[in-house]
C-alpha positions as CSV (number, residue, x, y, z in Angstrom):
1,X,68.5,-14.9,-20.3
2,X,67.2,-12.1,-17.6
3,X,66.8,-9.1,-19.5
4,X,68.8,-7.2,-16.5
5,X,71.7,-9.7,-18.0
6,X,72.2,-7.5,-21.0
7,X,72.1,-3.9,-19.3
8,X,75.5,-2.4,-19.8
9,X,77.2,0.7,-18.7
10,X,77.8,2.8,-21.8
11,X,78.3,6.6,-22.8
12,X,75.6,7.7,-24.7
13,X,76.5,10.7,-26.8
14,X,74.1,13.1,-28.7
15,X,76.2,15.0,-31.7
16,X,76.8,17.7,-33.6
17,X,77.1,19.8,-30.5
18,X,79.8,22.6,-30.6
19,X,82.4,22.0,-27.7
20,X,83.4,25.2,-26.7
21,X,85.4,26.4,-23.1
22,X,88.4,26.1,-21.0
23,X,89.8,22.4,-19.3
24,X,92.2,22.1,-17.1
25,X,94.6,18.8,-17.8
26,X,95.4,16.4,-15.2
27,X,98.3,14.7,-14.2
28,X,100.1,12.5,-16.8
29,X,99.5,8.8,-16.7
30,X,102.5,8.1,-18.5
31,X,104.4,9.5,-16.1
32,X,102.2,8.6,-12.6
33,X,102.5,4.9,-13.3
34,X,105.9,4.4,-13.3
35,X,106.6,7.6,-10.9
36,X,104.5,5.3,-8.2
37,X,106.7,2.5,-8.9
38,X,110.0,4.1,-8.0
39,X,108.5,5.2,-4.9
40,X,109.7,1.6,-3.9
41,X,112.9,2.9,-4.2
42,X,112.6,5.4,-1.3
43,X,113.5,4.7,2.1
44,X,110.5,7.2,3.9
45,X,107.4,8.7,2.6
46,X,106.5,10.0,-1.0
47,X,104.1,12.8,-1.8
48,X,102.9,13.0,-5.1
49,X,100.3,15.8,-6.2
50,X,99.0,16.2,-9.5
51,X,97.9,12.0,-9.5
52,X,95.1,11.4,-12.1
53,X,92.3,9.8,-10.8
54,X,91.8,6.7,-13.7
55,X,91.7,3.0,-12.8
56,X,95.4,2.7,-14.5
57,X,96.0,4.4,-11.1
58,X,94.4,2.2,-8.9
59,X,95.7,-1.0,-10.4
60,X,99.1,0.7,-9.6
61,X,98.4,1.0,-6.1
62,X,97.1,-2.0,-5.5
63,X,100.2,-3.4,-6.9
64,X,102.3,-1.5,-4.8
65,X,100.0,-2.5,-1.3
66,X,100.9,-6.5,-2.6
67,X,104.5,-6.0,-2.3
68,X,103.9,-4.5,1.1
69,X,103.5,-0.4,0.4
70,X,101.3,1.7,2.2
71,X,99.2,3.7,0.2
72,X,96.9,7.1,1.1
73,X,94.7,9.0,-0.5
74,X,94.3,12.7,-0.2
75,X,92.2,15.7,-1.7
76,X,93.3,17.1,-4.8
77,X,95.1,14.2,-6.5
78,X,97.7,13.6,-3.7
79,X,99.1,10.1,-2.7
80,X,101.1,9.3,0.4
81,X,103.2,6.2,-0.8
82,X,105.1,4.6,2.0
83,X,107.6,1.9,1.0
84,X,109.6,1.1,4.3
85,X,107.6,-2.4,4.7
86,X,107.8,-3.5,0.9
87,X,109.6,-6.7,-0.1
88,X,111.0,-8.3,-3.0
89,X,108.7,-11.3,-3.6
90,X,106.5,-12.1,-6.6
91,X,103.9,-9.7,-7.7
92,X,100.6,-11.0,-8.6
93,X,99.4,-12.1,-11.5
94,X,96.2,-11.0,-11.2
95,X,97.0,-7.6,-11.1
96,X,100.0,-7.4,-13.3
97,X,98.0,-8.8,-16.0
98,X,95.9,-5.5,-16.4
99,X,98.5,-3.1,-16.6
100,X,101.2,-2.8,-19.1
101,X,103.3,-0.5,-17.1
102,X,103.1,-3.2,-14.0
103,X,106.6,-3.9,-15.3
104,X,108.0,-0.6,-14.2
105,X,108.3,-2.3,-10.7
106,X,111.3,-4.8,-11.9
107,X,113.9,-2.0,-11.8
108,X,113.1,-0.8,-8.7
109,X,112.9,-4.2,-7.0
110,X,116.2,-5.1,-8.6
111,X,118.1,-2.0,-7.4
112,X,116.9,-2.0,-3.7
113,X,116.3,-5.6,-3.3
114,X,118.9,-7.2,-5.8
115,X,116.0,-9.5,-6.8
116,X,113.0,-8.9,-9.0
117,X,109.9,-11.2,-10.0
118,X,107.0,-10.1,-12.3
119,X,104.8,-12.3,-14.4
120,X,104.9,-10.9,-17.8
121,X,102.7,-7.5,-18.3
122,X,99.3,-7.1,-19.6
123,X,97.3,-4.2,-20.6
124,X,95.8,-2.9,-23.8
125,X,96.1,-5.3,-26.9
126,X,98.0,-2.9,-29.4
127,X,100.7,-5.8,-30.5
128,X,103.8,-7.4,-28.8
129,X,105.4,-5.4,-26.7
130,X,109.2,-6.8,-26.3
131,X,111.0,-6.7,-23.1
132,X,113.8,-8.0,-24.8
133,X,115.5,-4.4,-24.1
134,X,114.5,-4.0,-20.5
135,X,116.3,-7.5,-20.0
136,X,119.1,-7.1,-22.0
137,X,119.8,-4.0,-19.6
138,X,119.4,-6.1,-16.2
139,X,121.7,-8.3,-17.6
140,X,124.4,-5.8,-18.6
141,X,124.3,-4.0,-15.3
142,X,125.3,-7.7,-14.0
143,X,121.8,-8.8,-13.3
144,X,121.4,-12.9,-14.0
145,X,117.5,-13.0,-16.1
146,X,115.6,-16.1,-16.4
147,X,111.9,-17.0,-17.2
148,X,110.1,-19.3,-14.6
149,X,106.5,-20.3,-13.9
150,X,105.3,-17.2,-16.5
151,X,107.2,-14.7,-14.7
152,X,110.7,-12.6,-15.5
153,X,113.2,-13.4,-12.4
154,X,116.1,-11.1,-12.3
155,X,118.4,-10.8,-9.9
156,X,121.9,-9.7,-8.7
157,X,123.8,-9.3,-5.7
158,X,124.9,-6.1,-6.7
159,X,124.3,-4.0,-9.8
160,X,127.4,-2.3,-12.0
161,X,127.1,0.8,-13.9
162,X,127.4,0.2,-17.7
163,X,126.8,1.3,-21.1
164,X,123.6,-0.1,-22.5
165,X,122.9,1.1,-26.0
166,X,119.1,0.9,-27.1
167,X,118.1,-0.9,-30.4
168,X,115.4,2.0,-30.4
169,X,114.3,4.5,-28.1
170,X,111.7,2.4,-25.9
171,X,110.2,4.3,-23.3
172,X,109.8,1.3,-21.2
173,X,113.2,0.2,-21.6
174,X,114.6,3.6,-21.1
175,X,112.6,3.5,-17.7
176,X,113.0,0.4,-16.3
177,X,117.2,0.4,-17.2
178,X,117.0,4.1,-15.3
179,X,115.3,2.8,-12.0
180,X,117.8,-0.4,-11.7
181,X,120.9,1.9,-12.3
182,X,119.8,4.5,-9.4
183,X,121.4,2.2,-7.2
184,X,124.0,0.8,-9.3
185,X,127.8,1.0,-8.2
186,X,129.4,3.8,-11.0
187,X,127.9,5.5,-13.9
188,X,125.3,4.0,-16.1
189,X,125.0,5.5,-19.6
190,X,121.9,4.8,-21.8
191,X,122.0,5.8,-25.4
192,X,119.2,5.8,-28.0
193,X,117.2,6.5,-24.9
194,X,113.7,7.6,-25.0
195,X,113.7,11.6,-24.8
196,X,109.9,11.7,-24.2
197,X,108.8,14.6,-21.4
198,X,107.1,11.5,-18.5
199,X,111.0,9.7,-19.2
200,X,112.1,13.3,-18.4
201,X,109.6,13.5,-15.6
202,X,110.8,10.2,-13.9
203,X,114.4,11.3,-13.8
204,X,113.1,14.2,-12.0
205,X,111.1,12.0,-9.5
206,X,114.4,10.4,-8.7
207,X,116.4,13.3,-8.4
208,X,114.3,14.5,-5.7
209,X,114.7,11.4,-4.1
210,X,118.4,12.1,-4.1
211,X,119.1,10.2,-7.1
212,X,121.8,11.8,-9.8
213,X,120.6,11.3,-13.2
214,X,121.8,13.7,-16.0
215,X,120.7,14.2,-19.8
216,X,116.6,13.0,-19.3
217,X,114.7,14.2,-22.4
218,X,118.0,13.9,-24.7
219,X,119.2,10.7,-26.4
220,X,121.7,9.8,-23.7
221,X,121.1,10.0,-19.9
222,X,123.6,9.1,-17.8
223,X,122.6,7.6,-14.4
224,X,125.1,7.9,-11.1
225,X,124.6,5.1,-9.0
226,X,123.8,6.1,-5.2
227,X,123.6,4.0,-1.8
228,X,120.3,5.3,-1.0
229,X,117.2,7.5,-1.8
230,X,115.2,9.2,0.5
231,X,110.9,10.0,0.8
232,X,110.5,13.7,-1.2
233,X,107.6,15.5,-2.4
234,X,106.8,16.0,-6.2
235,X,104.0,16.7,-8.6
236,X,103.4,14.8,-11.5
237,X,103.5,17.2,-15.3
238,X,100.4,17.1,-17.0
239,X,98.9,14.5,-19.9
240,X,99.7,15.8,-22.9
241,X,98.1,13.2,-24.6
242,X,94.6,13.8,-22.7
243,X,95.0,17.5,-23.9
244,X,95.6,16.6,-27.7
245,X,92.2,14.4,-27.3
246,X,90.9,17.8,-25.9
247,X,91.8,19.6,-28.7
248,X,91.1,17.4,-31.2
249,X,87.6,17.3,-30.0
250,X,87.8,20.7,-31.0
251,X,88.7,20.4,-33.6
252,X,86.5,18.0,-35.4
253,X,83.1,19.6,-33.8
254,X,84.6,23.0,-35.2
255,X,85.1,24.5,-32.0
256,X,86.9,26.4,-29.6
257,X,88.8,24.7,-26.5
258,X,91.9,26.0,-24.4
259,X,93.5,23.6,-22.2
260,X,95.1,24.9,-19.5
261,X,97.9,23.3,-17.4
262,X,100.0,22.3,-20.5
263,X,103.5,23.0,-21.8
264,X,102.5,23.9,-25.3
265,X,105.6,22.7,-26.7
266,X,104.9,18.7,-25.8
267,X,102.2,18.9,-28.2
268,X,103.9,20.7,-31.2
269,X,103.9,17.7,-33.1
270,X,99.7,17.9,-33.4
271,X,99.6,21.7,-33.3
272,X,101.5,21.5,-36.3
273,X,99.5,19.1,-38.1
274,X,96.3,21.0,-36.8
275,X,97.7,24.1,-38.1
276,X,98.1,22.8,-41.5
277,X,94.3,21.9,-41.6
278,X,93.1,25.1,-41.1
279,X,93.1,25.4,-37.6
280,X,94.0,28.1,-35.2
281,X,96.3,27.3,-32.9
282,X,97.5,29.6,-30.1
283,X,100.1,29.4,-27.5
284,X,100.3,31.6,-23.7
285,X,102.1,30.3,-21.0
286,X,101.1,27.0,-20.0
287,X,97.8,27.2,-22.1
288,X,97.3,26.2,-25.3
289,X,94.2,27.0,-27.9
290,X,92.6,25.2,-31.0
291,X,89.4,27.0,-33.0
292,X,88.6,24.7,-35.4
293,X,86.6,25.1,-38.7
294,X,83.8,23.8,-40.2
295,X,85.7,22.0,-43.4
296,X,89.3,21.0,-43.1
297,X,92.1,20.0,-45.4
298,X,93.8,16.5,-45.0
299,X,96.9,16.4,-43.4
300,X,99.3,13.0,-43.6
301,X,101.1,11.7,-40.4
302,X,103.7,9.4,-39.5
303,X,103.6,8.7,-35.8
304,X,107.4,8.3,-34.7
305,X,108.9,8.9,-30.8
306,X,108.9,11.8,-29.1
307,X,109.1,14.9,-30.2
308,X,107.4,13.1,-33.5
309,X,104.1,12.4,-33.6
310,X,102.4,10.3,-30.7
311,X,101.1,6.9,-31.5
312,X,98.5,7.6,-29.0
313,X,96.7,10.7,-30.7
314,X,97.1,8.3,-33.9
315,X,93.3,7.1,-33.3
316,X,91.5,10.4,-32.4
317,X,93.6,11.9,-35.3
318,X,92.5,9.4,-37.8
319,X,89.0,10.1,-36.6
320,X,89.6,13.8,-37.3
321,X,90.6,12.9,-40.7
322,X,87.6,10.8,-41.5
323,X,85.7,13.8,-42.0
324,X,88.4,16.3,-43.6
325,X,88.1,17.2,-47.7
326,X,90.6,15.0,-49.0
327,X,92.3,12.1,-48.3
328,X,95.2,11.3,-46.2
329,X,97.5,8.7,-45.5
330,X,98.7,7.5,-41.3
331,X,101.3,5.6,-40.7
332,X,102.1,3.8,-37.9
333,X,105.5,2.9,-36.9
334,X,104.9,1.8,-33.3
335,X,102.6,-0.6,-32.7
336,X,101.4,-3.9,-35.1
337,X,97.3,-3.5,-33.7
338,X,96.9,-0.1,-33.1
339,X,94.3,0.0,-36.5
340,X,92.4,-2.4,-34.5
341,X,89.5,0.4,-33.8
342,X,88.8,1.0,-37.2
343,X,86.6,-1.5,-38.0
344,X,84.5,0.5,-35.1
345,X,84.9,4.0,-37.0
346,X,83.6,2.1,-39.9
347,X,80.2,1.5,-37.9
348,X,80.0,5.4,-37.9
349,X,80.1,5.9,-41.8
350,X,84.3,6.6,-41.6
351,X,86.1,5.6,-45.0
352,X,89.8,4.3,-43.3
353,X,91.4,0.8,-45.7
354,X,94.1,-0.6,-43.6
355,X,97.2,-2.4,-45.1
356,X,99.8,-3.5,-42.3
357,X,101.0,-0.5,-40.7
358,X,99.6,1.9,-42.8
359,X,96.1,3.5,-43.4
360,X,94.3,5.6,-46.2
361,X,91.5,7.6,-44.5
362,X,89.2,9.1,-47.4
363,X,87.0,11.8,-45.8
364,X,83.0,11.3,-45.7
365,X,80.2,14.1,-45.5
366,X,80.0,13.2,-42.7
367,X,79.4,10.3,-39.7
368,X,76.7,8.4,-38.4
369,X,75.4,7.3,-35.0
370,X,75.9,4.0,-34.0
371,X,76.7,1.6,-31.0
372,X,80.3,0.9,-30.8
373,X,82.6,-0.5,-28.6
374,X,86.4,0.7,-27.9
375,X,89.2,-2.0,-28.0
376,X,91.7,0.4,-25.8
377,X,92.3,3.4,-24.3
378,X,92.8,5.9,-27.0
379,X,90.6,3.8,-29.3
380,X,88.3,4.7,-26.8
381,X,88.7,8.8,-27.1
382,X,89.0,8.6,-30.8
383,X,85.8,6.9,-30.8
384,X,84.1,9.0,-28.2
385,X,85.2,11.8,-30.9
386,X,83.7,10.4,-33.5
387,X,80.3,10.4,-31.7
388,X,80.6,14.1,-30.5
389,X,81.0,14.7,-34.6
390,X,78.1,12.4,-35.9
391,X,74.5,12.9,-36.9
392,X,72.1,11.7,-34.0
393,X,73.0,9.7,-30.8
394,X,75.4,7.3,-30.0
395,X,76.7,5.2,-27.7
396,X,80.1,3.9,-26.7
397,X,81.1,1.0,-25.4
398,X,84.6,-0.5,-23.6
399,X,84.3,2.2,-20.6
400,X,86.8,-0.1,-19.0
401,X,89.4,1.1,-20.9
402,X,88.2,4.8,-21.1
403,X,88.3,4.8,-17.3
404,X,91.8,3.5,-17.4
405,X,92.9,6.9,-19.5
406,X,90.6,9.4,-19.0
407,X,89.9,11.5,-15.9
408,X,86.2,12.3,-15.4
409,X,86.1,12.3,-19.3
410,X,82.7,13.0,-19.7
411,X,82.5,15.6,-16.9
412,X,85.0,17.5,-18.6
413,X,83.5,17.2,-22.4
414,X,80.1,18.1,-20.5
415,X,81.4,21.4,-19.2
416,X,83.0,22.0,-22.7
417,X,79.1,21.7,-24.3
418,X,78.8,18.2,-25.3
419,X,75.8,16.1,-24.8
420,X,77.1,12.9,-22.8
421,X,75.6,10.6,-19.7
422,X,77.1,7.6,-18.3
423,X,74.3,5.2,-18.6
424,X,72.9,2.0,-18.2
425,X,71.9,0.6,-22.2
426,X,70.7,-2.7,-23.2
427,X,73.7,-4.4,-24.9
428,X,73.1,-4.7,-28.5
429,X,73.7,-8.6,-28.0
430,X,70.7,-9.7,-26.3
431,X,67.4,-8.4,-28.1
432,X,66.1,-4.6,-28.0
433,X,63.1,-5.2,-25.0
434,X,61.4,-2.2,-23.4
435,X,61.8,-3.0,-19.8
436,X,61.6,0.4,-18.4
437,X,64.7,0.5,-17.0
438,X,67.3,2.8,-18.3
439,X,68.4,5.0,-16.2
440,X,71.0,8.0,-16.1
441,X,73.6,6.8,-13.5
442,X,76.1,8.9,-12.0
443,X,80.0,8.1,-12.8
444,X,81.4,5.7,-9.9
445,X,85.0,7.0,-9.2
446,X,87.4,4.2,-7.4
447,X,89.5,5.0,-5.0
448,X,93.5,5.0,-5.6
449,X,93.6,2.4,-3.0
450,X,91.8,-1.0,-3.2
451,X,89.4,-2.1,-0.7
């Protein structure tokens, strides 16, 4: 094999640096994805500000340019999504397969176009994720489901409003049942619905479009069907999940970070926790603070639906925790494979024993440098964490799925004090040869639209 052959893109992190400053949080991913979706719903132009720029983003878009959209980038995070040309004909594979939330298109397509086909989703690989709930809703809105060639066909000459009552509060579900019913003739009431703030945030979306939906954020929204929905202008909330990686961070390096651009309240469920290790937590306006300290107690979470604790801090909290004085016990109650970084953390020194959904995390003196490699998106923060924390240097692997999450992640951590570089390793696969050639290279942003 050419040596070049095993050059990889990695971050390379030196520890035991202090992170220390102010961030400012982007727009939500949770939210943007399925926010661009129901632009297909529109009959003009959306404007969306506040758009992250991540390749989660850009997947999206490309999506939405297959089925015929029109999509524009402008300064600041701003997209220009024009749908008057879309058509309801199968998405592509090839693109749906990268992206979990490529699914939000099926109730959009369903209520405009009465016919909606999308090969099953892809993404990260945290477990099954059921669409049994999504479907079950098509179908009781009068929607006719079947599963052809690999892809979900649904379809309907016209949609009725209906009660659909959720088996649990899926966020997917509670989306993709939302978008069909915008359309819907009558009401459309959805109990046991998600109440988490980007469900809240697309109901929002759609209102401005001149949709009527009621009760977003609570266990039952209630959705009034509507002949059309018009081109509007909105900004996306902020990630609070990209904040509570922020704060963590400072967390675990003992440190001092305010994020700015947050509702503090969306992240009461890890303030709390944080609070009750010895951190200082502070709250003004749409800032929030965490001044961490150099040894912390254990602290045991359950992760649960919103406002509980989010299964997507799970990892960099469980990183946080390998280092705390004590031991403490994470359980997970959303997804089967989310554990599936710890066998990574291990690399680093971390003491975490896994049994099903459950994990005992026994905290060490302290982590080691290592080359690791992240499995998923937040398995990707936690472990970039975990190298801001450890002795030496480290580098970090999987910047595919980093990139899919995170908005100039290692810009930000840079400004906040941390010692990180996107750059161009040997993979630890092929053998350790001094060929002169590492190099710092500078972060290659995409574009939201593909070329």
């Amino acid at each position: 094999m050419d040596a070049l052959d095993g050059l990889r893109t990695r971050l390379v992190i030196e520890g035991g640096r202090r992170l220390e400053g102010v961030v400012d949080v982007p727009g939500a991913k949770n939210a943007a994805l399925p926010i661009m979706a129901a632009a297909i719903l529109a009959e003009g132009e959306v404007v969306l500000h506040n758009v992250p720029r991540i390749t989660d983003v850009d997947v999206m878009a490309a999506l939405l340019e297959s089925l015929g959209a029109r999509v524009r980038e402008q300064a600041g995070g701003t997209l220009l999504i024009d749908t008057s040309a879309v058509a309801s004909h199968p998405a592509p594979y090839a693109l749906v397969s990268k992206l979990n939330a490529s699914f939000d298109v099926a109730g959009p397509l369903l209520a405009r176009f009465g016919r909606a086909e999308v090969p099953q989703p892809g993404g990260c690989v945290l477990g099954p994720r059921a669409i049994d709930m999504h479907l079950r809703g098509f179908e009781l809105l009068g929607a006719t489901v079947a599963l052809e060639h690999g892809s979900i066909v649904a379809s309907a000459p016209r949609l009725t409003g209906t009660t659909v009552t959720l088996a649990k509060p899926s966020v997917g579900a509670t989306k993709n049942i939302m978008l069909a019913a915008t359309r819907a003739r009558g009401t459309t009431t959805i109990e046991n619905a998600a109440q988490e703030p980007e469900v809240a945030d697309l109901a929002g979306f759609i209102n401005a479009m001149g949709g009527r939906v009621a009760g977003a954020g609570s266990p039952t929204i209630v959705v009034e069907g509507v002949t059309r929905l018009h081109g509007c202008e909105y900004t996306i909330i902020p990630d609070r999940l990209v904040a509570g990686t922020y704060l963590l961070g400072a967390a675990i390096t003992a440190g001092d970070v305010t994020v700015r651009g947050i509702d503090p309240s969306m992240l009461d469920a890890l303030t709390e926790k944080l609070a009750e290790c010895g951190c200082r937590v502070a709250a003004e306006g749409v800032a929030l603070r965490v001044v961490g300290i150099p040894e912390w107690r254990p602290a045991d979470v359950v992760t649960a639906p919103y406002p509980g604790f989010p299964t997507d801090l799970q990892p960099p909290y469980v990183t946080y925790m390998s280092l705390a004085k004590g031991t403490a016990l994470v359980e997970e109650t959303i997804f089967d494979a989310r554990f599936v970084y710890v066998s990574e953390l291990a690399r680093m020194g971390a003491d975490v024993k896994v049994s099903g959904r459950s994990a005992v995390v026994q905290g060490v003196e302290r982590l080691q440098d290592a080359v690791v490699e992240a499995p998923d998106i937040r398995a990707g923060g936690a472990l970039v964490l975990a190298a801001l924390a450890a002795e030496g240097t480290s580098e970090v692997g999987g910047l595919e799925y980093i990139d899919r999450g995170y908005e100039f992640f290692e810009e930000r951590l840079a400004s906040l004090g941390a010692s990180i570089a996107r750059t161009s390793v040997v993979s630890p696969v092929t053998p350790r040869i001094d060929i002169g050639l590492t190099a710092q290279l500078p972060k290659v942003v995409t574009p939201y639209r593909s070329a």
